[in-house]
Legacy VTK file of the C-alpha trace (Angstrom):
# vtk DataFile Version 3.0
C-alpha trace
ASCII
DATASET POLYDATA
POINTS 456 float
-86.439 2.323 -52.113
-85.692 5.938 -54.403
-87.518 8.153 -52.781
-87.347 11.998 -53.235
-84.170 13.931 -52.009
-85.020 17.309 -49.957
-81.112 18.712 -49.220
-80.005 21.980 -50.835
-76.904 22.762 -51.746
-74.620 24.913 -50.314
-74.007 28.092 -51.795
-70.476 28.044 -50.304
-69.905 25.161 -52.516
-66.662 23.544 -51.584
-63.947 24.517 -49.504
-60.245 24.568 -52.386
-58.680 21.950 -52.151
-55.384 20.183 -53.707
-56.370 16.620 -53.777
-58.720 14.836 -55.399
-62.736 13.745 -54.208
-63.757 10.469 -53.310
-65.763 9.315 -56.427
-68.292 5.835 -56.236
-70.418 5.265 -59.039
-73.933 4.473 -57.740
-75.918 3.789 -60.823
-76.581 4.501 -64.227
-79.875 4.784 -66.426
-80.839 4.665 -69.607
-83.727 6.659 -71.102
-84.706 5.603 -74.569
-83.844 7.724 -76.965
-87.919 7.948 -78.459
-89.150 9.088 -75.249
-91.195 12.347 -75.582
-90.755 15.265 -73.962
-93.613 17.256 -72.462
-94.605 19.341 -76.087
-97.686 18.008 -77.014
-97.742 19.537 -80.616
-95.441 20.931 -82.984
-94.807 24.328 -81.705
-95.428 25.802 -85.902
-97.154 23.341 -87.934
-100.016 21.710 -85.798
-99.801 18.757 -83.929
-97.372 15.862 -84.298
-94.749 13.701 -82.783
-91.249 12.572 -83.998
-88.191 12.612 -83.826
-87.565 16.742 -84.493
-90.269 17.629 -83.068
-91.011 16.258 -79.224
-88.709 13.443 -78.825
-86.798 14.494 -75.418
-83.131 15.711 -76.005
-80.748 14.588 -73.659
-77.647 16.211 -71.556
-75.738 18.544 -73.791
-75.664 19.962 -70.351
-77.555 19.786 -66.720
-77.956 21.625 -64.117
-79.481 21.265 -60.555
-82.376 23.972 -59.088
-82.561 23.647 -55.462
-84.997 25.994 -54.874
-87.409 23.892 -56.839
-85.353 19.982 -56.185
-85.360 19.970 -59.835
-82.951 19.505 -62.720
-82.563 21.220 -65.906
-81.747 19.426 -68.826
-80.546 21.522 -71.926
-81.057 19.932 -75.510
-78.537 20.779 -78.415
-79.509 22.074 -81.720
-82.085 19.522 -82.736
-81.228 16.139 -84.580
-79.703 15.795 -88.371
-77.004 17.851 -86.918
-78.232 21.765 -87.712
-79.610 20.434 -91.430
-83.399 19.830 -89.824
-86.090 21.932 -88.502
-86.081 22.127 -84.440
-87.316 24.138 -82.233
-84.440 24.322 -79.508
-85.755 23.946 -75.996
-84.563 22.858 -72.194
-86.612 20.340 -70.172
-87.016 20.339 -66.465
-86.783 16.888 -64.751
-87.712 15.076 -61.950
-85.325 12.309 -60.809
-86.152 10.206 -58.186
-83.008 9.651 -55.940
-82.046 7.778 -52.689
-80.879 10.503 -50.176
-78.599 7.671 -48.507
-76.924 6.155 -51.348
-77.519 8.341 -54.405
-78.984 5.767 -56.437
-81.228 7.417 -58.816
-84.671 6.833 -60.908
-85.851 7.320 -64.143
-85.843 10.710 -64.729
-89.531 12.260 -65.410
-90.067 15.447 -67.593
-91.954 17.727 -65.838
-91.671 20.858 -68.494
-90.913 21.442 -71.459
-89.410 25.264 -72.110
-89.016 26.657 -75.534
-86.528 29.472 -76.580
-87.568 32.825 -78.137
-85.766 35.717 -79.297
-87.329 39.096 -78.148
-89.629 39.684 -80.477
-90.925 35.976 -79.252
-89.992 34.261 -82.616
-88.889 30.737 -81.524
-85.157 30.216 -82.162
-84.241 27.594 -84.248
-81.447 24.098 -84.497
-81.150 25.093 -88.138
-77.430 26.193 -89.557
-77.659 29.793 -90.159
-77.118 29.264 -93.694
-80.843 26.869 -93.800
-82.490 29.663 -91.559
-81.626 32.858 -92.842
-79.830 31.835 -96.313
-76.794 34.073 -94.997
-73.772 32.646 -93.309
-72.859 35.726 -91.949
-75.925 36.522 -90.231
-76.872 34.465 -86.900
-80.508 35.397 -86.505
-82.763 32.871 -84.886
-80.347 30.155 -85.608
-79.315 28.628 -81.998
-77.362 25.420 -80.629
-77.203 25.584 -76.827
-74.783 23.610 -75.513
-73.908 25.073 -71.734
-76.233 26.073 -68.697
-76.135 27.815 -65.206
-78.748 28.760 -63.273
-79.282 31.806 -61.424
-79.700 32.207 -57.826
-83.120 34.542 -58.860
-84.212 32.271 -61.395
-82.430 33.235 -65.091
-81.849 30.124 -67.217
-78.193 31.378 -68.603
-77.663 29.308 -71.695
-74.113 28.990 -74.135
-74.162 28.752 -77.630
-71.760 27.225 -80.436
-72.928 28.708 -83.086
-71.807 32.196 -82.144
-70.043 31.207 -80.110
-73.216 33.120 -78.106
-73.967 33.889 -74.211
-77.508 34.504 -73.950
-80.066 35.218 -70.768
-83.830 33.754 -70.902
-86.343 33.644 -68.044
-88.080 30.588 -67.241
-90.494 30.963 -69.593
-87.158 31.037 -72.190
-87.581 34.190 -73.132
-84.300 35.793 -74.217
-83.976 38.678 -71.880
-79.997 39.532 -72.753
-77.547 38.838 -74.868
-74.097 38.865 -73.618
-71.242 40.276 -75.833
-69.094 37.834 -77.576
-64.809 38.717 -77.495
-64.079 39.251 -81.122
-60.923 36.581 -81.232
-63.858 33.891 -80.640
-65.777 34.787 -84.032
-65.280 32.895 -86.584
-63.957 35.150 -89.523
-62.489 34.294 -93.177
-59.169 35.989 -94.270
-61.014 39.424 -95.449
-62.433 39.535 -91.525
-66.531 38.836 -92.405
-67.756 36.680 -90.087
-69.039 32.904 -91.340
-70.761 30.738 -89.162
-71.048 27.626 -91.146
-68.280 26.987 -92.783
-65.059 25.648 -91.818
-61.352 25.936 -92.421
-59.679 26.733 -94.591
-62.596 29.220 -95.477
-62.613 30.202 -91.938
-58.977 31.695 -90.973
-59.435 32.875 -87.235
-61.488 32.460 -84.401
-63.642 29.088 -82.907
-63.643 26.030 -85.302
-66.642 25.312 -86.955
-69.292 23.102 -83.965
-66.286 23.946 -81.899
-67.660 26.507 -79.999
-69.053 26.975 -76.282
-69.514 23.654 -75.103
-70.044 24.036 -71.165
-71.196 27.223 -68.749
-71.012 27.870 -65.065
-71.459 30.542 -62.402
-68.708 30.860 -59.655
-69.719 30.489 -56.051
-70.387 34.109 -55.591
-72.303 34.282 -58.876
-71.008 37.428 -60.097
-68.829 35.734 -62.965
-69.823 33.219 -65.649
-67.157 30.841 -67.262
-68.072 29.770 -70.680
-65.386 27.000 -72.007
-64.765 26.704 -75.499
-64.852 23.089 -77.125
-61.339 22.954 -78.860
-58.908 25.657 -79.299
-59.023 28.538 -82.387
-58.838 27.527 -86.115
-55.576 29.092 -86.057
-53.865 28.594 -82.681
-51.448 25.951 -83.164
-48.767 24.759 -85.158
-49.157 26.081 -88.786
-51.742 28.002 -87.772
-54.634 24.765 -87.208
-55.840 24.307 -84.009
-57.001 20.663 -84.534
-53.155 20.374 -83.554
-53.074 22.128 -80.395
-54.127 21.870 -76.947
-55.263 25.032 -75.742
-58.276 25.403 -75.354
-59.513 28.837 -74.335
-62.337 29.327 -70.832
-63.588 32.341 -71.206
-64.931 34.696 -68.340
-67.538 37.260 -68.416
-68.934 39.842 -65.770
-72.864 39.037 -65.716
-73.582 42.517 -64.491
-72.014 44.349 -67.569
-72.459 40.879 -69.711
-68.252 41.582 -71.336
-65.844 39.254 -71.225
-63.308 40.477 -68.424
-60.258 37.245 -69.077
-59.526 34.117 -71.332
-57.617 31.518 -69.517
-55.871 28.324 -71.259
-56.455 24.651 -70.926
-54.291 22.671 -71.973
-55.666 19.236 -73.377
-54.663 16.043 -72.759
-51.422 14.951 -75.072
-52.074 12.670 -77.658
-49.345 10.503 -77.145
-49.955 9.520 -73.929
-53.132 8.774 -74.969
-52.463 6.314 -77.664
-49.992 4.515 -75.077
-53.315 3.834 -72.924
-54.055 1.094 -75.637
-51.268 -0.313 -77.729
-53.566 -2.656 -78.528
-55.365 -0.874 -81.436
-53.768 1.353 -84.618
-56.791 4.136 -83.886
-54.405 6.435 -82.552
-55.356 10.190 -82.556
-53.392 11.858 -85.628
-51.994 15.189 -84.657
-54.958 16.733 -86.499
-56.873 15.005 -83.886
-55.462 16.350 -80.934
-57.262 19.616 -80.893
-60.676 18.407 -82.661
-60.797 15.144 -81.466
-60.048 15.568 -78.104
-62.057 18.478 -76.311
-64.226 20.100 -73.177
-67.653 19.320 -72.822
-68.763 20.446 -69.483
-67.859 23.054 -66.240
-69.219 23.193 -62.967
-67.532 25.600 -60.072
-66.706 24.392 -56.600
-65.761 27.858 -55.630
-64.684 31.096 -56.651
-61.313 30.093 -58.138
-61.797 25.789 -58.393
-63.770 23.896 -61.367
-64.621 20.462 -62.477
-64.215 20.017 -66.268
-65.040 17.252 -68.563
-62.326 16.473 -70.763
-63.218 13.531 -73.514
-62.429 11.764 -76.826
-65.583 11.999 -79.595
-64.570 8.291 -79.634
-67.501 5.586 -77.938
-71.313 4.499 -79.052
-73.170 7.048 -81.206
-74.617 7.914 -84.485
-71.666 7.471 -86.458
-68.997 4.424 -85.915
-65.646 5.622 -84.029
-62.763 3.736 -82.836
-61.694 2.813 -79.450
-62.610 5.062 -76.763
-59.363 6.293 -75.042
-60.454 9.601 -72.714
-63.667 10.032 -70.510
-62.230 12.197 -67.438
-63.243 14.785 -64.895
-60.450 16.968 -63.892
-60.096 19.848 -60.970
-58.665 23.019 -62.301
-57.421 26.613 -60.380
-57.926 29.747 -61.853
-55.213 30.744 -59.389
-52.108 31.659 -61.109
-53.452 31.693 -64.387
-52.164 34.086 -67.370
-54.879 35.802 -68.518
-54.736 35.493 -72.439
-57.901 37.812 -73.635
-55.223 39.988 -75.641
-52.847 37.252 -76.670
-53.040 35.307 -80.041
-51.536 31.840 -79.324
-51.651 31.584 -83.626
-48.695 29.646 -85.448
-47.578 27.194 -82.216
-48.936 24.219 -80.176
-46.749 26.068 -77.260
-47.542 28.667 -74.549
-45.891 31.996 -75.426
-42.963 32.524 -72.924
-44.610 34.114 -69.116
-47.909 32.719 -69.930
-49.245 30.043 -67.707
-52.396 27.536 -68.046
-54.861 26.762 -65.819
-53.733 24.122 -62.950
-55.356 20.387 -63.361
-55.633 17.398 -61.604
-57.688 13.895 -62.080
-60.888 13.872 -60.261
-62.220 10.866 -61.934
-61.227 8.404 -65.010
-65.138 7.995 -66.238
-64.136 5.364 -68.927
-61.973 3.145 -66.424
-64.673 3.387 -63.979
-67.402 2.651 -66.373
-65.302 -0.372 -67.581
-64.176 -1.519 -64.424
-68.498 -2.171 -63.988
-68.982 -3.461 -67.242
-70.842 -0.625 -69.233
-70.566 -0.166 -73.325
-68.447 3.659 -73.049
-71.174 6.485 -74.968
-69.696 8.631 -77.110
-70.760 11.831 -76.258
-70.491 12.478 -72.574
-71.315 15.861 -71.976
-73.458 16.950 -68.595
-72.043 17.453 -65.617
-73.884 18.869 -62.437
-73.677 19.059 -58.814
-76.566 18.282 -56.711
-77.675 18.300 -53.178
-76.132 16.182 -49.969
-76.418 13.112 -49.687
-77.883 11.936 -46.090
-73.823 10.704 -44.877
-72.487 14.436 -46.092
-71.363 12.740 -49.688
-72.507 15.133 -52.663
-74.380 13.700 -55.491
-73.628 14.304 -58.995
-74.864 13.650 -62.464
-72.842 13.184 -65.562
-75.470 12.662 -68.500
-74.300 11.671 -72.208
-75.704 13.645 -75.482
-77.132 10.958 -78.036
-77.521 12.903 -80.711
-81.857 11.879 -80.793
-80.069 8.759 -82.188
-80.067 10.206 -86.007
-77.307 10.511 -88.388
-75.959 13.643 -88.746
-74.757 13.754 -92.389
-75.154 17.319 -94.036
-77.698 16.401 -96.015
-81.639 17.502 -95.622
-82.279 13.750 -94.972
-81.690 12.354 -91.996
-82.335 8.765 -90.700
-82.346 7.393 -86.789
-79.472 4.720 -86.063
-79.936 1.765 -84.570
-77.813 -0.245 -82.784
-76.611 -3.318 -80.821
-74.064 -2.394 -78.013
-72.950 -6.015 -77.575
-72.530 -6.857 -81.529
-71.742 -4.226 -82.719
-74.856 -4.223 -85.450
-76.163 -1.004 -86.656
-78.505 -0.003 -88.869
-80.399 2.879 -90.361
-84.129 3.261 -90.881
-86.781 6.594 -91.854
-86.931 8.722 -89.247
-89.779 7.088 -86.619
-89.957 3.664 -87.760
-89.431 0.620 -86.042
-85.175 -0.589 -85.114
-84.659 -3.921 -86.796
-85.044 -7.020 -84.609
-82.121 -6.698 -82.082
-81.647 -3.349 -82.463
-82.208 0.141 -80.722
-82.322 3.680 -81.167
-79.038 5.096 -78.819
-80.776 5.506 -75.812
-79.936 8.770 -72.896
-77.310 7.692 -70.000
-77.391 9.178 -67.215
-75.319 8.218 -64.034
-75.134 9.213 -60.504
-71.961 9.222 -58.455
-72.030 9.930 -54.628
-68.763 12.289 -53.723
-67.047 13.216 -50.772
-65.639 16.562 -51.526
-64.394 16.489 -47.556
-61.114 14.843 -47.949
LINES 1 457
456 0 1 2 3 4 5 6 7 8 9 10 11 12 13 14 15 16 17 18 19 20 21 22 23 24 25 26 27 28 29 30 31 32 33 34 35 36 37 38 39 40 41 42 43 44 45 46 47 48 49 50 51 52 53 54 55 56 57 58 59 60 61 62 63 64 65 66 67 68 69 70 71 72 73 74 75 76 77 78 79 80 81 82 83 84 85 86 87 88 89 90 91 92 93 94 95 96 97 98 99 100 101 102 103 104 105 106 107 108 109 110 111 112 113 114 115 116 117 118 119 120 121 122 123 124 125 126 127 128 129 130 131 132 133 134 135 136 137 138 139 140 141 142 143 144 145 146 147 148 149 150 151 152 153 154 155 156 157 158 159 160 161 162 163 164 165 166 167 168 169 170 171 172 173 174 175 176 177 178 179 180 181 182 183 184 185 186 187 188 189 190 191 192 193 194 195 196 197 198 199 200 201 202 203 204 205 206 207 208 209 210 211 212 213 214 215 216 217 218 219 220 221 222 223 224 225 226 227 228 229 230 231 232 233 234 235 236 237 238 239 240 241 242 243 244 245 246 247 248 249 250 251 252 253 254 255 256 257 258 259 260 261 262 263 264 265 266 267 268 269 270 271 272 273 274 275 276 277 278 279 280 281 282 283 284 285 286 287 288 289 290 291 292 293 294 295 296 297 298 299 300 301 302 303 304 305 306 307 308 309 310 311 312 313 314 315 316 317 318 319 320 321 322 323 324 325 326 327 328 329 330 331 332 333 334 335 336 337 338 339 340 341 342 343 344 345 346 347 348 349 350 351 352 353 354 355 356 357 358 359 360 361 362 363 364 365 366 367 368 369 370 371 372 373 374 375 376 377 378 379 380 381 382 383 384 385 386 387 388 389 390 391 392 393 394 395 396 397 398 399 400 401 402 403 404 405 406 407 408 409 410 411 412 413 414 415 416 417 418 419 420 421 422 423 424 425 426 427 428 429 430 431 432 433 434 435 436 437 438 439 440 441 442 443 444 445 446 447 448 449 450 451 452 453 454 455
């Protein structure tokens, strides 16, 4: 029986450690992808229900709330892919979970939170060019991507847009805003910031949806860590960073909300992972290797020691991809670490001479566990949270997937949901809110539960 699951956390986290947790994959669900969330009307126009306007966005990130033996589940930009109207919001959740094994329920909404700026005007999925017809003006224009929660109760939430750190009470009201390092702006070559377009309009700073992609408080909770996606536009080999591999974590002091340190991350190398499967020709291109392959979640054990997801945009979504090759949690140190807030790594896939990247080491190989049981691999695998004790001293934790609201994400103003078949193959698209073809689905939420034993 799943019953409800009463131990807290530790606020001591985890002891640092050089090897590797114990990992066992307990179960998985699947939310469909037209469930609602707990908005009962469109927040501007009167009441209704589709797919931009309550249909429940999944795990762009998660985060557990022991005070309340809740989770909070943060929702991207909206669906169509910043091109369609959305009110961005988070949603707390109530999973049901085994306290022996970690098994876990499907996960009930409980609340729906909306975001407002300070002046209470809800902030908005839409590009900034849609919203406020300037792409050098941010505005109200907002795609949250990482969360931490406060000991006291502040929802802090990441954006990729900006790339943006922002503080909202529970009620999402923006309380702070947190001031962005100017390397991480995305600038064309006279210096005015853009943030729509891409290269080679945009010269320096974050790629374009390449921005903040996880968040995290340390143990002592006097430091967030915001992770960037993929490395800068420019910071690789002839100046394009879809060639490199370092990828920049950012740190900021919450009290004065300034960055006080960049660290690098150093990707994954391409090569080795085409030689996973020399089965296939879908080998990442060296364009790929920094665009491709990227961060998409952080979580602290302690002060100094993080888990990171590290994937491929390869797997099940809204758009057909090629063989999935990277689903991984590593364990990185801060310890050692250069810190690289006032050095350009521009022009090189290289670490300048006396600078040194953040240590790593394989927690978990998601994808080979996932096919080892059988499961179709999701594209997008992007939450990752630790939650209370288990009732044997194992730790549970969540890694959720992003589906996109299962609709396509072209550019354009219209957008249709996909529907698929995981064992054919089969896909189709249909007007947003209508009935899948026979066979087919919308791309439903995955959520899975792994008990841990961060002891060893």
């Amino acid at each position: 029986m799943i019953r409800p699951l009463v131990a807290a956390l530790s606020l001591a986290l985890f002891a640092p450690s050089a090897q590797s947790a114990e990992w066992s994959l307990v179960s998985v669900i699947e939310t469909p992808a037209n469930t609602p969330d707990a908005l009962l009307q469109r927040p501007r126009s009167g009441p209704g229900n589709g797919a931009n306007i309550n249909r429940f966005g999944f795990y762009s990130d998660l985060s557990y709330d022991s005070p309340t033996k809740s989770w909070f589940a943060l929702s991207d930009r909206g669906p169509g892919g910043g091109v369609l109207d959305y009110a961005t919001r988070i949603q707390r959740i109530i999973i049901p979970v085994d306290a022996t094994s970690g098994a876990i329920g499907q996960p009930v909404i409980d609340r729906t939170i909306l975001f407002k700026d300070a002046e209470g005007t809800l902030l908005n999925g839409l590009n900034p060019l849609l919203l406020n017809g300037n792409k050098t003006m941010l505005g109200a224009s907002f795609d949250p991507e990482g969360l931490a929660i406060e000991r006291r109760g502040s929802l802090f939430i990441a954006d990729e847009y900006g790339p943006s750190l922002f503080e909202f009470n529970r009620s999402g009201n923006l309380l702070r805003a947190f001031t962005t390092p100017a390397n991480l702006i995305a600038r064309d070559a006279t210096g005015v910031a853009n943030y729509v377009d891409g290269r080679p309009t945009i010269t320096t700073g974050r790629q374009d949806n390449r921005g903040f992609e996880g968040l995290t408080f340390n143990a002592s909770g006097n430091k967030l860590y915001a992770v960037m996606q993929d490395p800068l536009v420019n910071e690789g080999s002839s100046n394009d960073g879809r060639r490199s591999r370092n990828v920049r974590i950012v740190e900021f002091d919450v009290a004065s909300g300034r960055s006080t340190a960049q660290y690098i991350y150093r990707l994954e190398d391409r090569a080795a992972l085409n030689a996973i499967d020399t089965s296939t020709a879908d080998d990442f291109s060296s364009t790929n290797q920094g665009r491709s392959i990227g961060l998409s979640a952080i979580t602290a054990l302690s002060d100094s020691e993080f888990l990171v997801l590290e994937r491929d945009n390869r797997g099940y979504g809204v758009d057909p991809t090629a063989t999935p090759l990277h689903k991984r949690v590593y364990r990185i140190s801060l310890a050692g670490a250069t810190n690289v807030q006032d050095i350009s790594l521009a022009g090189s896939d290289s670490l300048p001479a006396g600078v040194s990247a953040v240590q790593k080491t394989l927690e978990v190989d998601l994808l080979g566990v996932l096919k080892a049981r059988g499961y179709a691999i999701p594209e997008k695998i992007e939450g990752l949270a630790i939650g209370p004790q288990l009732a044997d001293g194992r730790t549970l934790v969540l890694i959720g997937t992003d589906n996109d609201y299962s609709v396509t994400q072209s550019g354009s103003g219209e957008q249709f949901d996909v529907c698929l078949n995981r064992s054919t193959g089969a896909r189709a698209q249909v007007p947003l809110d209508t009935a899948c073809p026979e066979g087919l689905t919308l791309i439903p939420g995955v959520l899975m539960s792994f008990a841990v034993d961060f002891r060893r």
